[in-house]
N, C-alpha and C positions, 0 to 999 in steps of 0.2 A: 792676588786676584789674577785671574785667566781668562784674557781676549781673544772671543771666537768671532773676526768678524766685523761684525754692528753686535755679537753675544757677548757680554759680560757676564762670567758669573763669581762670585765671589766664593770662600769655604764655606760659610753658612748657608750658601743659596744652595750649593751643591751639594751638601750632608742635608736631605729632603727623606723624608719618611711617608712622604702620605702622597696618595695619588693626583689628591688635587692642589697642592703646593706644585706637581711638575708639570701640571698642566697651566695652572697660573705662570710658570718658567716657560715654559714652551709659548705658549700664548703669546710673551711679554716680546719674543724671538721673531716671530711670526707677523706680527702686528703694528709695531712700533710705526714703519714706514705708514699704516691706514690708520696713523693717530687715533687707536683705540686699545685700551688700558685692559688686562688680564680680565679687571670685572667685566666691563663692556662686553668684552666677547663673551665670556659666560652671561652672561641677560640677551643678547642674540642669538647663541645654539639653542638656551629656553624657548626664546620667542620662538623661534625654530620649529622645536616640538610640537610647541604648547597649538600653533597655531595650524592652521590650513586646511579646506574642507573642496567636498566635491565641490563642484561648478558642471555651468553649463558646457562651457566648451572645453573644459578639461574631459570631457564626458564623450563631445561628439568625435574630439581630436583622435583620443583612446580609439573610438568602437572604427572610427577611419581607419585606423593605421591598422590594428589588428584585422580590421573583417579585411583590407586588402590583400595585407600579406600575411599573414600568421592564417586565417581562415585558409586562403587561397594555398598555403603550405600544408597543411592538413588535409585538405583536398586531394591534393594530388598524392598523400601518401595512401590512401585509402580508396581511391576512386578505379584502380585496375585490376585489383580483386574481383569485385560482385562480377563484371562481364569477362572473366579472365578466358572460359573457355569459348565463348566467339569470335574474341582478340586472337585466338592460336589459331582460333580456323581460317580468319583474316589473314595472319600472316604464314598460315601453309597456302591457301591458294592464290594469294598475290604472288610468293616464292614462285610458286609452278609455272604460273604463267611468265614471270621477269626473267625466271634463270631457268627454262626448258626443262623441270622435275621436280618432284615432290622431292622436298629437304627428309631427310631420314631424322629419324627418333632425338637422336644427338642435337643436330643443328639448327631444330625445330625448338627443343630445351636451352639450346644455347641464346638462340635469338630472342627468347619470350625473358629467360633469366638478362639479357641483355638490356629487355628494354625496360625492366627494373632498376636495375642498376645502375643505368646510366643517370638517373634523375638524381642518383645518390652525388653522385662523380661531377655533375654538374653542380650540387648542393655542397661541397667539399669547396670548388671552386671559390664558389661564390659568400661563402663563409670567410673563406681565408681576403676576400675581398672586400668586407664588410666593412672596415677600420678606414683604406683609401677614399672609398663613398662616402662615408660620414664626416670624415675631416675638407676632405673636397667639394664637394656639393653642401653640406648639410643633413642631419638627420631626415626632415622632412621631404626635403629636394631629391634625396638620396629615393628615398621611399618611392617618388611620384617618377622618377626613371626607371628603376627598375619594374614598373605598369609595362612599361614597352614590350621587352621580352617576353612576359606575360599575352600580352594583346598577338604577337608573331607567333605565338606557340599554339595559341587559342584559333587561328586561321589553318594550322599547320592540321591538330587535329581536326578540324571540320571536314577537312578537302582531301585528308587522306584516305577515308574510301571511295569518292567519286575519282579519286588519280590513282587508286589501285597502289596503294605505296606505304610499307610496312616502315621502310626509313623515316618517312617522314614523322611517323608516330614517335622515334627512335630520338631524330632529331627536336621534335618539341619537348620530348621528357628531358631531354639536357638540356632546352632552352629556360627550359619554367624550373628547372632544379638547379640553375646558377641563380635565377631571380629571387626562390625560395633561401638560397641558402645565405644569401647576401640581406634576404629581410630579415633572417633569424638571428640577426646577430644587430640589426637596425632598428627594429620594432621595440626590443626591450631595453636598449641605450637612450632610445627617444623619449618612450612612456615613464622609465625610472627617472629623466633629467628634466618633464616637465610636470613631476608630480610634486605634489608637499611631504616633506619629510614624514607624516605623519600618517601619509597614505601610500609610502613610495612601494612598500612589501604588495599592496594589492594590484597596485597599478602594475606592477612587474608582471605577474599571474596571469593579466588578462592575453599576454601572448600565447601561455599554454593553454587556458580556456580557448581562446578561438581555435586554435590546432586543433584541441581534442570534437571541438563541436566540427571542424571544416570534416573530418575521418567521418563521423558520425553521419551525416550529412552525404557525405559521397555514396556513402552506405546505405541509406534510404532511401534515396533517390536512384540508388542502384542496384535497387531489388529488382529481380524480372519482368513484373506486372507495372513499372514505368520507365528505365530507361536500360536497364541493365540485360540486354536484347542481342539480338542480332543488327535489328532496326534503330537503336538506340544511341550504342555504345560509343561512337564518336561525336556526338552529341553531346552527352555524356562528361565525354574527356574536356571537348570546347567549352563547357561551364566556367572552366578555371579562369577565364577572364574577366565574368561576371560581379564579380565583389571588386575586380580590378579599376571598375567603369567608377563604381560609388568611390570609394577613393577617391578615381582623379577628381569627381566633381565638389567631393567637401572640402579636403585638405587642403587645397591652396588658400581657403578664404581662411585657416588659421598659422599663426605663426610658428617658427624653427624652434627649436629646443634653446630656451633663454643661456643656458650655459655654452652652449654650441656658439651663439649670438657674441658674447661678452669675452670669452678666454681664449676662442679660435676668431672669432672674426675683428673683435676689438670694438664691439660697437654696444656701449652702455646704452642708450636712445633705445634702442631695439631691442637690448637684453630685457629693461626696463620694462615699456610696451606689451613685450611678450608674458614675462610674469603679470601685470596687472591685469591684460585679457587671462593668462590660466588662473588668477588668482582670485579675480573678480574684488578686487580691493585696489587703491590707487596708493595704498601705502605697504611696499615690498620694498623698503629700505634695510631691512634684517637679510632678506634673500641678496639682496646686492653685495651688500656687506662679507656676507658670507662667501660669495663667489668671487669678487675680489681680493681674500684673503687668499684663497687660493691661486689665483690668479698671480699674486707675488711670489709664491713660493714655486708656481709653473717656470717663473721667470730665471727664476736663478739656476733650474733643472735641463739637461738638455733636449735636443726635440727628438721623440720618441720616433726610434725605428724597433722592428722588429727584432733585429738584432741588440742593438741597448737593452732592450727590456731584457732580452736574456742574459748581462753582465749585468745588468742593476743588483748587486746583492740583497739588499733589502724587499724586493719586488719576489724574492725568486719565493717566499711561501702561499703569498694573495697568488700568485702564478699556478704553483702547485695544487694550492685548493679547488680555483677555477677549474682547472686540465683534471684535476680527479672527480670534478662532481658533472665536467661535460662526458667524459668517458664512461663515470658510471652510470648514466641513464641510460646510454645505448648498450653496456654491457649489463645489466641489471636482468636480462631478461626478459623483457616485456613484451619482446616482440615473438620470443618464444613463446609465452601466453599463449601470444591470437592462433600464433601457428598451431598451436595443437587445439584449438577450439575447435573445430570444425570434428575433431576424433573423439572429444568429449564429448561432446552434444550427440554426437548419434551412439555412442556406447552408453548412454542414459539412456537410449532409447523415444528421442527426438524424432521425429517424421524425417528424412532428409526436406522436403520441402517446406519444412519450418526450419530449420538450423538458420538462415539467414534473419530470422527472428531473434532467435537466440542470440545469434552476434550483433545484433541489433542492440538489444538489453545490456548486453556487457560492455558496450559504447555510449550506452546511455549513462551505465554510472561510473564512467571514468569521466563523464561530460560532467555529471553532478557533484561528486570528488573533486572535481577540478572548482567547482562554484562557491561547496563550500569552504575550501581552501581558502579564497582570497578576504575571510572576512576573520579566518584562524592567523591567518600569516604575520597581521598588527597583535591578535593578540596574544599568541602563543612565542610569536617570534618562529626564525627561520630551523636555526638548531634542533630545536625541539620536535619540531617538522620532519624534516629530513632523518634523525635518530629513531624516531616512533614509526616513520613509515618504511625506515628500511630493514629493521626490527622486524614487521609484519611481514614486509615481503619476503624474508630470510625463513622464517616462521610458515609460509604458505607453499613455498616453492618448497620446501623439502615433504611437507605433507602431500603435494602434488607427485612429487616424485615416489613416494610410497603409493601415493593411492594408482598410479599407472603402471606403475609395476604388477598389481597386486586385482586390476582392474577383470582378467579374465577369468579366473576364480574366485572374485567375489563381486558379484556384478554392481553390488551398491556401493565401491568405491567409486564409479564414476560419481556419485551425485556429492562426493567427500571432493573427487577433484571441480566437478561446477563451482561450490562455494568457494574452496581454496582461490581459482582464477579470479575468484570474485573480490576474496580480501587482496590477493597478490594487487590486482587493480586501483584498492581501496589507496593501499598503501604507495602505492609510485604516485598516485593523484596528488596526495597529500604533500609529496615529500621533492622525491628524483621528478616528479614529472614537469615541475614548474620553479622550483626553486634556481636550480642550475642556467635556466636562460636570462635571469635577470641577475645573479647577485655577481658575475665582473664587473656589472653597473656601480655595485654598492665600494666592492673591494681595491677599486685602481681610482685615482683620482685623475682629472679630466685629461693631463699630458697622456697617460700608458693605457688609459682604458681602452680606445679602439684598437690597439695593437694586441694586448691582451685577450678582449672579445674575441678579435680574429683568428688569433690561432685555438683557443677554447673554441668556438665552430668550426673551423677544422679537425680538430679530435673528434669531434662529437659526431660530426660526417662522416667521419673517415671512421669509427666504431661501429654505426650505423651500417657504411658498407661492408666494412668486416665478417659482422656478423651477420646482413643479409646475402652475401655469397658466400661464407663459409662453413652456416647454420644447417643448410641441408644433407653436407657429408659428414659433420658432426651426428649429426641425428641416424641419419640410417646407419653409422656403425656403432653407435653405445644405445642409440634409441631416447627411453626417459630418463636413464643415466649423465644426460647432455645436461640437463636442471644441477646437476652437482657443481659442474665450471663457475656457472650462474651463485648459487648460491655460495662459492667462494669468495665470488668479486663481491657479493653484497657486506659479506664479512669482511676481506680488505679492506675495500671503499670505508665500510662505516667506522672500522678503528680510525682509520684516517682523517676523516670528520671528525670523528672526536676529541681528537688529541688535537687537533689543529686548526678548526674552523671555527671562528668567530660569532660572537652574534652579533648582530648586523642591525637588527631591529632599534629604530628610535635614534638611532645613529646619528649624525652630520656626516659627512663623505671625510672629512678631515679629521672627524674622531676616527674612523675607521681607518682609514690609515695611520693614526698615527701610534693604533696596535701594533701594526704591522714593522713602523718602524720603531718604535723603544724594542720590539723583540730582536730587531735583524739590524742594531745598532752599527755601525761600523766607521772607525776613523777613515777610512781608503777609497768610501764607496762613493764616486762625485756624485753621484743623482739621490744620494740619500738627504732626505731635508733637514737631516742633522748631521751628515759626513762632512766631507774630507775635513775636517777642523785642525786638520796637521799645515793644508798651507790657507788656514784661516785665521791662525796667530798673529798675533801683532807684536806679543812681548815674546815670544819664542814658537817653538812647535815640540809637538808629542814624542815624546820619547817611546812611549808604549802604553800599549792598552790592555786589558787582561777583565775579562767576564769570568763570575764566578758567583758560584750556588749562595744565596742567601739565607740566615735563619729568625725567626719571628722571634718576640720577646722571650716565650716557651724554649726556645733553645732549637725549637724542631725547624729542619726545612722545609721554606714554602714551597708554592706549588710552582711548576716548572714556568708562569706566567711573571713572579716576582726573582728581578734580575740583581744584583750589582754591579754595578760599572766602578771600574776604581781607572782614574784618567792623570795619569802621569803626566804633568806640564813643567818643564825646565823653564823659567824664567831667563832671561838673558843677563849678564852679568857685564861688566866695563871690555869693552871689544868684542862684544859681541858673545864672550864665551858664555859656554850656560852653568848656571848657577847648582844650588841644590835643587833636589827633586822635590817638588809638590805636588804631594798627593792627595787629590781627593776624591769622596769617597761620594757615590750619586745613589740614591736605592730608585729604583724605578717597580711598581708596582701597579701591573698592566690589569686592563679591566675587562673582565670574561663574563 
């Protein structure tokens, strides 16, 4: 017999064939200290499932937190397009008069591409800040500060054409793009951790839903004929603080993210409280349970930096997954789409004073893509999501690419590339466009997730600005040829998902990891919640470890998800010396 610990396992416990004998083993590991028995837990992950419905203020929590900041980030991604060419004129003749000359061609593009950008740069920031806020403040608390910067940026644009000042424009798009980028990574952390497991896929969505409606929206209201003007435009831009005000006034009257409450603050009363208001039921003793299991295994793990996450070995594929599915939405293309919308539309032979119509509609149904997503997300799961709709897009973008090629000689390839942008849309709504901001929620359990989050919104920003300062010298020297890079990454990205991303769906946060860890097993790794077991010996330590391909009754091997472990323990012999080798033999058969 071999003492890992408080783990005993014996040779028959350890020669296990079937997935839920090691999950009864694991359990039994896990659990012993919250005096609850392999079955228990499994009739808790059921209750789990089984249980949880909307409510009321699970409802009002959601539409606060997203319409303040997920809305209000969509907004400002969208809102300086429709007035773009009054904003240049704004900022050519304030230049003239501030610095004694009209800015030449150069510095006139530099400074309009500037004050794009910089919302990004701010957004970069404030992503990578995202993890400090929510561990420090709280999810909710987090959210109602970052109002602030919102509310100074919102003053910033009102005032900057009666004070004649282009920076100030400059300076609010980096104030509201540290606030945005710091929500984008707080929004879907808060909504996945105070949802029920049974709704947690949809509730995650609703941050891309309000993104894609805030774009929409800026876009309506920033047509010509109401704000999108001369007379308008900073107006216009002051909006952004609007959805900012409803926030502050709901959210404080509901409570923090119960797991926020319980694992970070240590306060069950509250943790408590909090589920029975989202839960609208006075018996959440299964949710308790459940987050206190966790909670011990937090314990034994260290406190999550930035840096640890990146030596955690076990951590380093949930890692990879995140960081490839935040990178491929920003590189997927999408943003290419809108950009060349405006050249579709009138080579179909659009009015130019209709094409803001046009783009109008093509926001409208990435707005309805994104709606019916959240009700596909529980039933199809996420996988299958992300696989079908980056398929499409892979599928649309090269047909796009033919048809613009091909567009001045046969004039009715424009209306082959309309539809194409249409499915391209169809399919990132579904897929890339909402799945990637909530599932680190799903994949890191409550110690690594906001460090994890944070640097996944960093990538994500940081692809974002990439591609929107690099995209325009890409394009004017290959042209529609640029769609090829694009549809590369789609390609990449989706092998990569495939082979490696999990489904998520119906989950516990503690089944989910603990994919992650029977795959990225390691005697060495301390923050693994089955490592270092070498100085967790009691009767001796590990001599060696060795991972190696398993084969089914059929003789054939399984699939790269079914492992064996064969775990060398020396027993200790009289002084200490070590005895013969015992080996045995573990089948681990992971669940996809």
């Amino acid at each position: 017999m071999a003492s890992f610990g408080s783990m005993t396992w014996s040779g028959s416990q350890l020669a296990l064939g079937s997935q839920q004998s090691l999950n009864k083993l694991q359990s039994r590991s896990r659990l012993d200290k919250a005096g609850l028995s392999p079955e228990e837990e499994e009739q808790i992950d059921e209750e789990l499932k089984r249980k949880g419905h909307v409510t009321l203020p699970l409802c009002v929590t959601a539409f606060a937190a997203a319409f303040g900041s997920s809305f209000t980030h969509g907004w400002n991604t969208g809102v300086m397009n429709p007035p773009s060419e009054y904003i240049k004129d704004f900022i050519n003749s304030t230049y003239t008069v501030n610095y004694g000359g009209e800015p030449s061609e150069i510095m006139l593009t530099f400074i309009w591409s500037f004050s794009l950008s910089i919302y990004l740069i701010g957004g970069m920031i404030g992503a990578f800040s995202a993890g400090t806020f929510a561990d420090k403040f709280g999810r909710r608390n987090s959210l109602l500060i970052l109002h602030a910067p919102a509310f100074v940026a919102t003053l910033l644009f009102f005032f900057s054409k009666m004070a004649g000042s282009f920076v100030m424009v400059i300076l609010a798009r980096f104030i509201v793009g540290f606030a945005c980028g710091c929500g984008s990574g707080l929004v879907p952390m808060y909504l996945t951790e105070i949802a029920p497991l049974k709704i947690r896929g949809a509730m995650g969505v609703l941050h891309q839903l309000a993104l894609t409606t805030g774009i929409l929206c800026s876009q309506a209201i920033g047509i010509y004929q109401i704000l999108g003007n001369d007379a308008g435009w900073h107006i216009l831009l002051a909006l952004t603080g609007a959805p900012c005000v409803f926030s502050c006034i709901v959210l404080p009257f509901f409570p923090d993210s119960p797991r926020y409450l319980l694992l970070i603050k240590k306060n069950e009363e509250a943790a408590k409280k909090s589920l029975q208001r989202f839960r609208g039921t006075d018996d959440v003793r299964a949710d308790i349970l459940e987050m206190k299991n966790e909670q011990k295994q937090a314990l034994a793990e260290p406190n999550w930096s930035m840096m640890k996450l990146f030596k955690a070995k076990h951590l380093r594929m949930p890692l990879a997954v995140v960081c490839s599915l935040a990178l491929g939405q920003q590189l997927s293309g999408i943003n290419v789409v809108f950009y060349y919308s405006n050249g579709v539309f009138a080579g179909a032979g659009i009015p130019e004073n209709m094409i803001q119509y046009a783009i109008l509609g093509t926001g409208g149904i990435n707005v309805l893509m994104t709606i019916i997503s959240v009700p596909l997300m529980e039933r199809c799961g996420r996988r299958p999501l992300l696989l079908v709709g980056m398929g499409l897009m892979t599928v649309s973008a090269s047909l796009i690419t033919v048809a613009l090629l091909l567009q001045d000689s046969v004039p009715a390839m424009a209306y082959v590339s309309i539809a194409c942008m249409h499915t391209f849309v169809i399919g990132f709504a579904i897929g890339l466009g909402s799945i990637p901001q909530f599932i680190g929620s799903e994949l890191f359990r409550q110690g690594p997730r906001p460090a994890a989050m944070s640097f996944a919104g960093l990538l994500n920003w940081l692809a974002n600005t990439s591609v929107g300062i690099g995209y325009p010298f890409i394009e004017k020297g290959i042209g529609p040829y640029s769609f090829l890079i694009f549809i590369g990454m789609l390609v990449g990205f989706g092998i990569f998902i495939f082979k490696f991303c999990p489904e998520t769906k119906n989950k516990t946060f503690d089944e989910i990891a603990r994919i992650f860890s029977i795959e990225n097993f390691d005697l060495d790794d301390e923050a693994h919640p089955l490592g270092n077991l070498k100085n967790g010996h009691k009767t001796g330590s590990a001599a060696s470890y060795t991972r190696v391909p398993s084969t089914g009754d059929d003789g054939k091997l399984l699939n790269s998800e079914d492992i064996d472990f064969t775990v060398r323990t020396p027993y200790g012999g009289s002084g200490g010396d070590a005895g013969p080798v015992n080996k045995q033999l573990l089948r681990v058969t992971s669940e996809t």
